[in-house]
Gaussian input, Z-matrix of N, CA and C with variables (Angstrom, degrees):
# hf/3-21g

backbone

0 1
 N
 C     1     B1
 C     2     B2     1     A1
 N     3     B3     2     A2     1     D1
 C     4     B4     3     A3     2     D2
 C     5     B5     4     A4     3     D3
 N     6     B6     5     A5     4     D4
 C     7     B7     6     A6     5     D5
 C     8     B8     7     A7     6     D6
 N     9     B9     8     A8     7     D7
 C    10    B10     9     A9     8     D8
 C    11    B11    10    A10     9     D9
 N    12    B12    11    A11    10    D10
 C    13    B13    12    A12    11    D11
 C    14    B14    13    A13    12    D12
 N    15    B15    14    A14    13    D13
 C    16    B16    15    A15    14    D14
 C    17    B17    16    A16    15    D15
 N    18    B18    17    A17    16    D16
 C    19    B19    18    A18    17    D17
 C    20    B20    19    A19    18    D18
 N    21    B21    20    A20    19    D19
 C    22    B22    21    A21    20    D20
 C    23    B23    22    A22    21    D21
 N    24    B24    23    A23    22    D22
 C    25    B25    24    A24    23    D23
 C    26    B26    25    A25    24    D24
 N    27    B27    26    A26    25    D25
 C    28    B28    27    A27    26    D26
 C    29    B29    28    A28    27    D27
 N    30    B30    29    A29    28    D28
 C    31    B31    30    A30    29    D29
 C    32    B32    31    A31    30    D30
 N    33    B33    32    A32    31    D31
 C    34    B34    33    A33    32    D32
 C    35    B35    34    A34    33    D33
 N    36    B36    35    A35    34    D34
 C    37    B37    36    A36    35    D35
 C    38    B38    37    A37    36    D36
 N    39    B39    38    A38    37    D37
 C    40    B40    39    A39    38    D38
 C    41    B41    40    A40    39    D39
 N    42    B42    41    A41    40    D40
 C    43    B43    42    A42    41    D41
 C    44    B44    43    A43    42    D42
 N    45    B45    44    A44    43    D43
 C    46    B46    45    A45    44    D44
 C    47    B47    46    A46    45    D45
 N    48    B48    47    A47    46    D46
 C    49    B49    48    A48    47    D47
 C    50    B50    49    A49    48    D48
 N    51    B51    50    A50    49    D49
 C    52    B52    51    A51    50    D50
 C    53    B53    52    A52    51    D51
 N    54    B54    53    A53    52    D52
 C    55    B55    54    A54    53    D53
 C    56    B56    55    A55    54    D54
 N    57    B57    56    A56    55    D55
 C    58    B58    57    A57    56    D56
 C    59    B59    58    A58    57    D57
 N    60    B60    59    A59    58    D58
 C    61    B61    60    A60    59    D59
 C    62    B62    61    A61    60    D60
 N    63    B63    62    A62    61    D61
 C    64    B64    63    A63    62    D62
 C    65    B65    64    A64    63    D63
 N    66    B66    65    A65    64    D64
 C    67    B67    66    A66    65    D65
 C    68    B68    67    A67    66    D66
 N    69    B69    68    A68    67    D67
 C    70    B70    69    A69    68    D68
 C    71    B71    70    A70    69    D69
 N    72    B72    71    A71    70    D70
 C    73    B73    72    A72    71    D71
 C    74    B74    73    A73    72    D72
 N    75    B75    74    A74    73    D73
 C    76    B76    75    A75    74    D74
 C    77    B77    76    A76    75    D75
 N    78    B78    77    A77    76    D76
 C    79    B79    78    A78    77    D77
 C    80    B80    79    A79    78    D78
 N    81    B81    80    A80    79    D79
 C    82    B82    81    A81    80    D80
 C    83    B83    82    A82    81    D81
 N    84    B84    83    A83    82    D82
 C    85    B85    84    A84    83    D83
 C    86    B86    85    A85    84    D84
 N    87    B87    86    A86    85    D85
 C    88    B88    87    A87    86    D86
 C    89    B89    88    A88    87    D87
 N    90    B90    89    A89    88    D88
 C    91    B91    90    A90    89    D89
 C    92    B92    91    A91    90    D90
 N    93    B93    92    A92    91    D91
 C    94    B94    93    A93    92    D92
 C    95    B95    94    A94    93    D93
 N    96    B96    95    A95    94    D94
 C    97    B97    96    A96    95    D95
 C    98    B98    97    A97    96    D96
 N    99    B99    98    A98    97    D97
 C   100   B100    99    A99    98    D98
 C   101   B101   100   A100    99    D99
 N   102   B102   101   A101   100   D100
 C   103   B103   102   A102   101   D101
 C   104   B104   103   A103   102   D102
 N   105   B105   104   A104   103   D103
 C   106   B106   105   A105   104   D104
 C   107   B107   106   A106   105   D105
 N   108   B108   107   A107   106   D106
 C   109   B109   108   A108   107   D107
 C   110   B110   109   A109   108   D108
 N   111   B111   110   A110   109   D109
 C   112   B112   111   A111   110   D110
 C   113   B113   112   A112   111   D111
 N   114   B114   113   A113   112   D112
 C   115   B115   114   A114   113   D113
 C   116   B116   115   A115   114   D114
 N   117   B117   116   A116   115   D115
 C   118   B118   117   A117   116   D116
 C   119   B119   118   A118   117   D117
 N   120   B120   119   A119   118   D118
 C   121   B121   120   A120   119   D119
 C   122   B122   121   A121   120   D120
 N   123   B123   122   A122   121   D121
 C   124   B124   123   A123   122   D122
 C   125   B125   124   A124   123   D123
 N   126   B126   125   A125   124   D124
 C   127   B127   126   A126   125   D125
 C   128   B128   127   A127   126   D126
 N   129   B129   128   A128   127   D127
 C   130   B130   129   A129   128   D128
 C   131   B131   130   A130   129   D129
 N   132   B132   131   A131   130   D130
 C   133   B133   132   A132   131   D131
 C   134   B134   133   A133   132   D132
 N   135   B135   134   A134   133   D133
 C   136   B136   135   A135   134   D134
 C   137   B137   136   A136   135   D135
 N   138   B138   137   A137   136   D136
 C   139   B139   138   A138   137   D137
 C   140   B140   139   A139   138   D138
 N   141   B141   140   A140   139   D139
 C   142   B142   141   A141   140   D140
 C   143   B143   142   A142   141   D141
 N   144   B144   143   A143   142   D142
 C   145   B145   144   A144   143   D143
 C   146   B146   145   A145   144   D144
 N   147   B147   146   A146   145   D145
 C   148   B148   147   A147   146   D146
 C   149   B149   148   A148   147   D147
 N   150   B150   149   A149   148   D148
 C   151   B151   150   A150   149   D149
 C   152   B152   151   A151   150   D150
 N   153   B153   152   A152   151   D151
 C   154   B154   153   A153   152   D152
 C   155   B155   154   A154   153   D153
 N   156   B156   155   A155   154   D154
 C   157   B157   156   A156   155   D155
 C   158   B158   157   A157   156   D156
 N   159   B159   158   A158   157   D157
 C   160   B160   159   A159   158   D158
 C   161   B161   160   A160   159   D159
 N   162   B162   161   A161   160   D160
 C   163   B163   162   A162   161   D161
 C   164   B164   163   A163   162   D162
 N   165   B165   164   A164   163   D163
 C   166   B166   165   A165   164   D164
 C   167   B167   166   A166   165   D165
 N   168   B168   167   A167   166   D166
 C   169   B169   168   A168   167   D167
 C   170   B170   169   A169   168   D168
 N   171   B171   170   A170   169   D169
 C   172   B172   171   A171   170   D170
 C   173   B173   172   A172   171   D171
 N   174   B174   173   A173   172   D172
 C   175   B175   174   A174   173   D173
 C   176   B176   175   A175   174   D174
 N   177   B177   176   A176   175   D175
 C   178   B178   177   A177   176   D176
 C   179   B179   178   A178   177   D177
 N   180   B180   179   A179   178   D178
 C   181   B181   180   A180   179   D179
 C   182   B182   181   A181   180   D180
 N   183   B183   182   A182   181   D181
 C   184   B184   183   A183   182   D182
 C   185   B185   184   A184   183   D183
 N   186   B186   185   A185   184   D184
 C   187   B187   186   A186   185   D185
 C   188   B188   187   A187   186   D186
 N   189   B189   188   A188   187   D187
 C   190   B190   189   A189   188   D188
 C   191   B191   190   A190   189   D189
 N   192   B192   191   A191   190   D190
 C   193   B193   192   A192   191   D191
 C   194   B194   193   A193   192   D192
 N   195   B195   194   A194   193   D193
 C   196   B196   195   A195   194   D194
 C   197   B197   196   A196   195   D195
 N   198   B198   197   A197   196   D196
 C   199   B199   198   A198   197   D197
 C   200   B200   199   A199   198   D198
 N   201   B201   200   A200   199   D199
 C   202   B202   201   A201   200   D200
 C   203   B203   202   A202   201   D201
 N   204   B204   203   A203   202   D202
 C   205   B205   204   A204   203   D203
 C   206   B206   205   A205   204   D204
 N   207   B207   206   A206   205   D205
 C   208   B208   207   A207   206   D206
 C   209   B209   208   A208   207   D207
 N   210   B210   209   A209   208   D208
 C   211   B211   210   A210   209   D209
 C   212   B212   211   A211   210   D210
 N   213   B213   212   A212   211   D211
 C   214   B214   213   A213   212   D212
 C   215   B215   214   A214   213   D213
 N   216   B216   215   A215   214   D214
 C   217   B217   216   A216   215   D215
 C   218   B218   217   A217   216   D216
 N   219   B219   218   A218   217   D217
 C   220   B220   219   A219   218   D218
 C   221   B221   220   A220   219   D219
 N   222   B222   221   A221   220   D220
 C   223   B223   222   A222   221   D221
 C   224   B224   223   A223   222   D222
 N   225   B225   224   A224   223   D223
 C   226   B226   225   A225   224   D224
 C   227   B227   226   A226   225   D225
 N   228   B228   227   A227   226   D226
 C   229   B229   228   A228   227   D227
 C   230   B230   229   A229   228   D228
 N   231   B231   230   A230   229   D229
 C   232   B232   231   A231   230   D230
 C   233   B233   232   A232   231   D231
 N   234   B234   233   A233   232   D232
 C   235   B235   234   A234   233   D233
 C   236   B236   235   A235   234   D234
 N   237   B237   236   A236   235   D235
 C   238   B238   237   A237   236   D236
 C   239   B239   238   A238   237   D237
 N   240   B240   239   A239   238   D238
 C   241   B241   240   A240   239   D239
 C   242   B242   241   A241   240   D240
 N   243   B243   242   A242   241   D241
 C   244   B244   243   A243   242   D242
 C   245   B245   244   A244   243   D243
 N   246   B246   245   A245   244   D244
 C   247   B247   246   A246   245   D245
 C   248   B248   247   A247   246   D246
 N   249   B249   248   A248   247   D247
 C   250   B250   249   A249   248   D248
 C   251   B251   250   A250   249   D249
 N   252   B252   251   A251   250   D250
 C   253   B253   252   A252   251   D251
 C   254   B254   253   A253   252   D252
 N   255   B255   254   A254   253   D253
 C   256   B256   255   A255   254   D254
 C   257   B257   256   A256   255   D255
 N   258   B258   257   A257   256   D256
 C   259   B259   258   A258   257   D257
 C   260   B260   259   A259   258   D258
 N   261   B261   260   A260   259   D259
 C   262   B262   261   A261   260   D260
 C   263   B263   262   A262   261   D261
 N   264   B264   263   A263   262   D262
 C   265   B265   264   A264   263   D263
 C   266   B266   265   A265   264   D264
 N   267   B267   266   A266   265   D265
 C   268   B268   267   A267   266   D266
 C   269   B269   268   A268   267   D267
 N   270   B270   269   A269   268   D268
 C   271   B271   270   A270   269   D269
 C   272   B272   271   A271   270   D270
 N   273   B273   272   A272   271   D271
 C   274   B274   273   A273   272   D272
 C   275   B275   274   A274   273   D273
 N   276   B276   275   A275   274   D274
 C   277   B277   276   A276   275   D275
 C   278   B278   277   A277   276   D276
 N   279   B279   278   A278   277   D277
 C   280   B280   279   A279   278   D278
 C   281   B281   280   A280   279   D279
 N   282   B282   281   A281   280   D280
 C   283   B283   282   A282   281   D281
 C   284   B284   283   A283   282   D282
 N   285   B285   284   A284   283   D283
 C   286   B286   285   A285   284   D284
 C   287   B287   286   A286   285   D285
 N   288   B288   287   A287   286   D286
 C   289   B289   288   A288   287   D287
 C   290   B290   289   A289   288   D288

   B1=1.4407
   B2=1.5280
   B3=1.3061
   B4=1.6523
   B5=1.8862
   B6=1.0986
   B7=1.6227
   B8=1.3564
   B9=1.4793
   B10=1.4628
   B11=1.5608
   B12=1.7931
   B13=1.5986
   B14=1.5529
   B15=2.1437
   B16=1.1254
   B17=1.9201
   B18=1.0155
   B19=1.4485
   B20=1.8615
   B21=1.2042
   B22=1.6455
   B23=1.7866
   B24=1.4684
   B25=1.3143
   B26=1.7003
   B27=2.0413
   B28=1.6631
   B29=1.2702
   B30=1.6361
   B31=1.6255
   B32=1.2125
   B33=1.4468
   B34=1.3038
   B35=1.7794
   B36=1.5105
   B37=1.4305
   B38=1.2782
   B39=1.1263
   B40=1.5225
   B41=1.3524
   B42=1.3800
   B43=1.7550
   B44=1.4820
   B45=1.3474
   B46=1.8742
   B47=1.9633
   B48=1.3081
   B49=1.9224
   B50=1.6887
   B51=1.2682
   B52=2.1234
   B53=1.3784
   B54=1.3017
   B55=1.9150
   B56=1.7537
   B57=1.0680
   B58=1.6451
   B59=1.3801
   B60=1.5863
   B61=1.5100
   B62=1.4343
   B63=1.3393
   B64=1.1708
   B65=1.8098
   B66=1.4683
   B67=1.6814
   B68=1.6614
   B69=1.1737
   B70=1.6437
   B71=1.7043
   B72=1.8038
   B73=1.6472
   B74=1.4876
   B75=1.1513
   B76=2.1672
   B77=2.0427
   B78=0.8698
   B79=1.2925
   B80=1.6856
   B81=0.9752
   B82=1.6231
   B83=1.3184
   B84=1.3306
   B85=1.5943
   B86=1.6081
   B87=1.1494
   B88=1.4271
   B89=1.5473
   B90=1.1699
   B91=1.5885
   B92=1.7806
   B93=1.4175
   B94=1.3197
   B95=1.8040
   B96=0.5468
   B97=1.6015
   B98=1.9496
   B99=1.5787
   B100=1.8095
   B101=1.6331
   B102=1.5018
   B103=1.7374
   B104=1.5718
   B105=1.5239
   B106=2.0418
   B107=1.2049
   B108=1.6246
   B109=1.3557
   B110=1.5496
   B111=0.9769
   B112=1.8379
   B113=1.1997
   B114=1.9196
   B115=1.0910
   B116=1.5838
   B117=1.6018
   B118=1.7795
   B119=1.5021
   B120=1.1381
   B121=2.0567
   B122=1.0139
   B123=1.1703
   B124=1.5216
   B125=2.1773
   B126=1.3809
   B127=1.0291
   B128=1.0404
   B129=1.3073
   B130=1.8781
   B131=1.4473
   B132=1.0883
   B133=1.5556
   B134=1.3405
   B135=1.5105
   B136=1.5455
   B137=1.4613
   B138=1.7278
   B139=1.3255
   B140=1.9343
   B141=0.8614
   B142=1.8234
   B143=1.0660
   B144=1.3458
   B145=1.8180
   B146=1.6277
   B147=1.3768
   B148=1.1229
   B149=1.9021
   B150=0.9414
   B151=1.8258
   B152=1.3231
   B153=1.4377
   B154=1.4348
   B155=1.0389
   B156=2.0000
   B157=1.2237
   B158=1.3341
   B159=1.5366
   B160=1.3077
   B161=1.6393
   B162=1.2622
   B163=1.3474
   B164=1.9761
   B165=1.6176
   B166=2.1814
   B167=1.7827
   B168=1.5654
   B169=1.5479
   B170=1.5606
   B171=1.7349
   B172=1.7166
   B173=1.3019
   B174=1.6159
   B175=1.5329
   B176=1.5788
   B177=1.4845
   B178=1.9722
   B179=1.6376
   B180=1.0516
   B181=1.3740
   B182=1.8208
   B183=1.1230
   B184=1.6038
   B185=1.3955
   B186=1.5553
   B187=1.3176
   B188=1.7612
   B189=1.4841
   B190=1.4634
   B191=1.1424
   B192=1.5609
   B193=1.6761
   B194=1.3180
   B195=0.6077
   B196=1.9855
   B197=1.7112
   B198=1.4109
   B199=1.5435
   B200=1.4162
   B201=2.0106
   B202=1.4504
   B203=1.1463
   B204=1.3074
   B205=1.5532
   B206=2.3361
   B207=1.1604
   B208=1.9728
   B209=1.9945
   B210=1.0261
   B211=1.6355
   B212=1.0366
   B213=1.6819
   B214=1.4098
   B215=2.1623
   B216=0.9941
   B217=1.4820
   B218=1.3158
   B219=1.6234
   B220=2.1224
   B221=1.6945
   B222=1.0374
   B223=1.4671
   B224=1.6428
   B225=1.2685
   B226=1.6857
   B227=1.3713
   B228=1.7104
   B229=0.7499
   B230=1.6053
   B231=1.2328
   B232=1.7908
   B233=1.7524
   B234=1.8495
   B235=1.1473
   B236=1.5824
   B237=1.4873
   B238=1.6700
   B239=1.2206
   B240=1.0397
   B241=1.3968
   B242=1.6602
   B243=1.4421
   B244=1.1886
   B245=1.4132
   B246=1.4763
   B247=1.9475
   B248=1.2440
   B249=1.9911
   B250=1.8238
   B251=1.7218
   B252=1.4096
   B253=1.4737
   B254=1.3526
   B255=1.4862
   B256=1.3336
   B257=1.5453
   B258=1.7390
   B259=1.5463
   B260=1.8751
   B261=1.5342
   B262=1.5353
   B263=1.5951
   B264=1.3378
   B265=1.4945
   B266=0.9724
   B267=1.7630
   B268=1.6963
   B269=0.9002
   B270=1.7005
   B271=1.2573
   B272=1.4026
   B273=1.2686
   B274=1.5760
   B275=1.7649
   B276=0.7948
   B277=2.0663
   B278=1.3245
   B279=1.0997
   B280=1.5937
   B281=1.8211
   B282=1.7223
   B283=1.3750
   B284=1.8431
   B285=1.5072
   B286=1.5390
   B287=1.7707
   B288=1.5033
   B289=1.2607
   B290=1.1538
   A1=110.88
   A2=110.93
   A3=104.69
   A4=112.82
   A5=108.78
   A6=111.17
   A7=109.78
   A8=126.28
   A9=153.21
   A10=91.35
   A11=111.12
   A12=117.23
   A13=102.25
   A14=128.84
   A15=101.24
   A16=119.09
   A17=114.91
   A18=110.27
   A19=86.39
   A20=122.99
   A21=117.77
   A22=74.98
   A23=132.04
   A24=144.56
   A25=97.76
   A26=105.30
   A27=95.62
   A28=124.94
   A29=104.82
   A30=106.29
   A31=106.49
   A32=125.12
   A33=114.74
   A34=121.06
   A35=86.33
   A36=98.38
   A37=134.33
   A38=117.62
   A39=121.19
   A40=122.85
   A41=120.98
   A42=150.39
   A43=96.74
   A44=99.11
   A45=89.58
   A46=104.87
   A47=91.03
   A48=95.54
   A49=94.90
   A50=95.18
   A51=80.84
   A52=117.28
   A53=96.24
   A54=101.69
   A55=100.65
   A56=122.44
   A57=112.85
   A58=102.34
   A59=126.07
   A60=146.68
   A61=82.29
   A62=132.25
   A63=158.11
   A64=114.53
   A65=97.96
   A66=84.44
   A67=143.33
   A68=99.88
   A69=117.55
   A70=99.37
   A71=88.28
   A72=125.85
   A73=102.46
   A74=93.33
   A75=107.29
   A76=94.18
   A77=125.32
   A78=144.10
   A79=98.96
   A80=91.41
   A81=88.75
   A82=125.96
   A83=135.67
   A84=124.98
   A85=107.50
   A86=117.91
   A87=120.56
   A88=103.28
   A89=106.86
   A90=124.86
   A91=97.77
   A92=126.76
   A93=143.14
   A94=93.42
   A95=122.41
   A96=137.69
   A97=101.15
   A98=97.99
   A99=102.89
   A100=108.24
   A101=111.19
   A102=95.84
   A103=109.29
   A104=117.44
   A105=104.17
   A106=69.75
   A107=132.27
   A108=134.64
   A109=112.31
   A110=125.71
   A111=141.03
   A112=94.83
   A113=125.22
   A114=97.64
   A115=112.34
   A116=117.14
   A117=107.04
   A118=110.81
   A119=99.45
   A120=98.23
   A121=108.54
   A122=129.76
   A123=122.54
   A124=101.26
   A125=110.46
   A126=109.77
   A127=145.33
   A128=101.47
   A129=126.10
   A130=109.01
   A131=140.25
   A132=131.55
   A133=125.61
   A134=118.87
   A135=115.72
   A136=135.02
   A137=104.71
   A138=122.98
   A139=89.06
   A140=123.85
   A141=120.03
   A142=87.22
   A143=155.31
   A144=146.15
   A145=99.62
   A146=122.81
   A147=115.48
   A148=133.41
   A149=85.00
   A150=95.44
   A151=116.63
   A152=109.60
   A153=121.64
   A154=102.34
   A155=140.33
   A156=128.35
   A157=137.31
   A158=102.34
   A159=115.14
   A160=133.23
   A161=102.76
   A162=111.73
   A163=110.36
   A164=84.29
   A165=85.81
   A166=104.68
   A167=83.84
   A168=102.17
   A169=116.07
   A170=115.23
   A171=102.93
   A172=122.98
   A173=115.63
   A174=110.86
   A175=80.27
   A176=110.05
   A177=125.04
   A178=104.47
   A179=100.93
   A180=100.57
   A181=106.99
   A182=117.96
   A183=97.02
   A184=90.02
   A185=136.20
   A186=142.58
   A187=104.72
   A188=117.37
   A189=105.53
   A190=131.74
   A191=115.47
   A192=115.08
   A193=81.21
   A194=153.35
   A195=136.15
   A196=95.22
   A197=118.44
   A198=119.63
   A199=122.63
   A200=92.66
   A201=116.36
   A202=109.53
   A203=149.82
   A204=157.24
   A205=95.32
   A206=98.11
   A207=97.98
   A208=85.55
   A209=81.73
   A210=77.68
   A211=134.62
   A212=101.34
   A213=134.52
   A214=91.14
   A215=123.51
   A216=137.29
   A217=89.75
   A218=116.74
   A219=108.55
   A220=86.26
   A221=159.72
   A222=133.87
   A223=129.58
   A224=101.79
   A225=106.23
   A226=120.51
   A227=136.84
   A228=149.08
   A229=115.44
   A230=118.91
   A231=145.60
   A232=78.06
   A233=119.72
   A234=105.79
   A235=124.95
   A236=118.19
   A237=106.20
   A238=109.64
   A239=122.17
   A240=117.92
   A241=116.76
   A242=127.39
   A243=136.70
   A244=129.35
   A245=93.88
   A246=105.78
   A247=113.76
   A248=118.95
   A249=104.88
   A250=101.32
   A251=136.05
   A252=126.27
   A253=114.34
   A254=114.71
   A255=120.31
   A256=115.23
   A257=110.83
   A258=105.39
   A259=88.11
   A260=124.72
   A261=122.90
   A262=111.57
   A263=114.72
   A264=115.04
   A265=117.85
   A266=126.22
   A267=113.01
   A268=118.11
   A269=118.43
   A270=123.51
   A271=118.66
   A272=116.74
   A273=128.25
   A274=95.94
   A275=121.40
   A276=131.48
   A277=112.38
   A278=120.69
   A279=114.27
   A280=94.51
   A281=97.31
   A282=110.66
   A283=109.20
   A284=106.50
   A285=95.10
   A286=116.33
   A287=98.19
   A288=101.72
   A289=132.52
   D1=-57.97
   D2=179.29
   D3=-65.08
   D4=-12.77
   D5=171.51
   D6=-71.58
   D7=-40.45
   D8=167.35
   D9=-39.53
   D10=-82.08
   D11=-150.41
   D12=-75.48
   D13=-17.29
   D14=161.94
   D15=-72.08
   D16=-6.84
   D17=-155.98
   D18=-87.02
   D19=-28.46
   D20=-153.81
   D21=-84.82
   D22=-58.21
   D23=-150.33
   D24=-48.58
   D25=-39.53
   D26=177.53
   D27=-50.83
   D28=-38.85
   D29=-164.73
   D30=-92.10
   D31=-3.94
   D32=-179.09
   D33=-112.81
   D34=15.18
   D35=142.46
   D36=-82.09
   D37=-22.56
   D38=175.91
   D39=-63.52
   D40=-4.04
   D41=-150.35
   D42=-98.07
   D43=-23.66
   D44=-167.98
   D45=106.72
   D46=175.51
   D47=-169.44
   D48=-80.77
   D49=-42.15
   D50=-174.43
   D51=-46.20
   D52=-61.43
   D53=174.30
   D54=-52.40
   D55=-49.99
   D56=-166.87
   D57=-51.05
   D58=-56.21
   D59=-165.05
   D60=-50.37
   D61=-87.81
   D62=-167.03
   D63=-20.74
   D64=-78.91
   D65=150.44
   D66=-68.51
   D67=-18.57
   D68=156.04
   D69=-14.56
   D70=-81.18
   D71=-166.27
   D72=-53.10
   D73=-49.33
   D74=-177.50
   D75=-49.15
   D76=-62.53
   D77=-147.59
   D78=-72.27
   D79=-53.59
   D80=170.22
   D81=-88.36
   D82=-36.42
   D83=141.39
   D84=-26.56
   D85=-49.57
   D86=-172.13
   D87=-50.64
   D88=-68.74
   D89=-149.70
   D90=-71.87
   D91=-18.37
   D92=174.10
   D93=-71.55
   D94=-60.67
   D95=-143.45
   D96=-89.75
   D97=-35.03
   D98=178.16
   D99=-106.23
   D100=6.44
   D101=178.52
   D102=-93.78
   D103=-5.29
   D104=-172.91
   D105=-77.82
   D106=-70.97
   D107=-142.79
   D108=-41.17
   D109=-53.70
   D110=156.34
   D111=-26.98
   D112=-82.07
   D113=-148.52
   D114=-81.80
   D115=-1.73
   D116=164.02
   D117=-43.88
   D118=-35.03
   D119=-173.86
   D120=-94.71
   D121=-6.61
   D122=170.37
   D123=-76.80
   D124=-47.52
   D125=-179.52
   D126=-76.76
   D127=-20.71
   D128=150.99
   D129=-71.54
   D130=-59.01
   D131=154.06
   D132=-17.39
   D133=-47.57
   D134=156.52
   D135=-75.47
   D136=-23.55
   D137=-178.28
   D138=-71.66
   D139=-57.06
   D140=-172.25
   D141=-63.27
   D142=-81.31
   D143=-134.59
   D144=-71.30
   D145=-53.58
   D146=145.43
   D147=-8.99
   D148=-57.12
   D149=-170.18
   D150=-92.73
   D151=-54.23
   D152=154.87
   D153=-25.50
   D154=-67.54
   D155=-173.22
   D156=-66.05
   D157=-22.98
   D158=146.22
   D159=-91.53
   D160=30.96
   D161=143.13
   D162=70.79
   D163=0.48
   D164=177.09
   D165=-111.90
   D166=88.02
   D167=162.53
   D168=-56.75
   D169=-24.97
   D170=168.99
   D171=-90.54
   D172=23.61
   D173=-167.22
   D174=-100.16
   D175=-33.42
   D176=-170.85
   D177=-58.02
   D178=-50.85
   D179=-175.68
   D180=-74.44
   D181=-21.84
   D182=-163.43
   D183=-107.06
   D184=0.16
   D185=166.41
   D186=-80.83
   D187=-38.93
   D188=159.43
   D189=-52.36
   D190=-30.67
   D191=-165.29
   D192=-95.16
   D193=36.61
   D194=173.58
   D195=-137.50
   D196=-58.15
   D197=157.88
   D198=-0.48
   D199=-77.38
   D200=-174.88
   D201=-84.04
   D202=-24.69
   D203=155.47
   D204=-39.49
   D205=-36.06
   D206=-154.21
   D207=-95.91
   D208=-29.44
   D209=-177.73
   D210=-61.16
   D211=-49.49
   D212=-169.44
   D213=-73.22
   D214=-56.19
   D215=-167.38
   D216=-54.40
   D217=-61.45
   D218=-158.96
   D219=-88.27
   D220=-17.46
   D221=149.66
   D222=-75.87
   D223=4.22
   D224=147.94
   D225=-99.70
   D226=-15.47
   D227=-177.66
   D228=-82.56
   D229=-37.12
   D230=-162.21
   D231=-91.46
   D232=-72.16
   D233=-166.41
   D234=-70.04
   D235=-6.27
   D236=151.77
   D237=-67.43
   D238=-53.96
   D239=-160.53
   D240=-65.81
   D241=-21.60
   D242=144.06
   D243=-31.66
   D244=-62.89
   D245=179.00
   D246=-84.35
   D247=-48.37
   D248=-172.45
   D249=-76.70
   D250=-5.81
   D251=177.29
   D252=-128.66
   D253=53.93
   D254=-171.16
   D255=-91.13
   D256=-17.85
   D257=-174.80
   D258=-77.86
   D259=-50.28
   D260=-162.50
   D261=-74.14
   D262=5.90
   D263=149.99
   D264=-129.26
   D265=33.01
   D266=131.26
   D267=-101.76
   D268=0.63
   D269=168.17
   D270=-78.24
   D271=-8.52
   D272=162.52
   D273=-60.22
   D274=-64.11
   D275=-169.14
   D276=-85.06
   D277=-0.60
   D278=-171.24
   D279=-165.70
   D280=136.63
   D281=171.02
   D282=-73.56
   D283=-28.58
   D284=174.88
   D285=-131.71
   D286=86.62
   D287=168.88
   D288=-70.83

């Protein structure tokens, strides 16, 4: 992913500083908004290898539905808060959002 946002960041320097500023702000709203989500899967990833090694395939399964139940809730929650308060968190990164 960050190989992705340096490669878009080359060409969208050529845009001028507003556009540069602009995804600046984009990029880090981003990276605010996609790092709990990361580490839910980072921590469910150990919670299954974990269990798997102890051998309780029903702790896996009822740790998925609760997983995807917590997931699904803080990525509807992160993504309102993305779209209905998007001018007062680029105003976190930028004096003129």
């Amino acid at each position: 992913m960050n190989l992705g946002i340096l490669m878009v960041q080359g060409r969208i320097n050529s845009f001028g500083v507003n556009v540069m500023a602009a995804f600046s702000s984009a990029v880090k709203i981003d990276t605010l908004a996609y790092s709990p989500v990361q580490d839910f899967g980072n921590a469910y990833s150990t919670f299954v290898a974990q269990n798997y090694g102890a051998q309780q395939a029903d702790r896996i399964k009822q740790g998925n539905r609760q997983a995807s139940w917590w997931i699904l809730a803080f990525c509807l929650v992160i993504s309102s808060l993305v779209v209905f308060w998007a001018k007062p968190l680029l105003a976190l990164f930028s004096s003129d959002p």
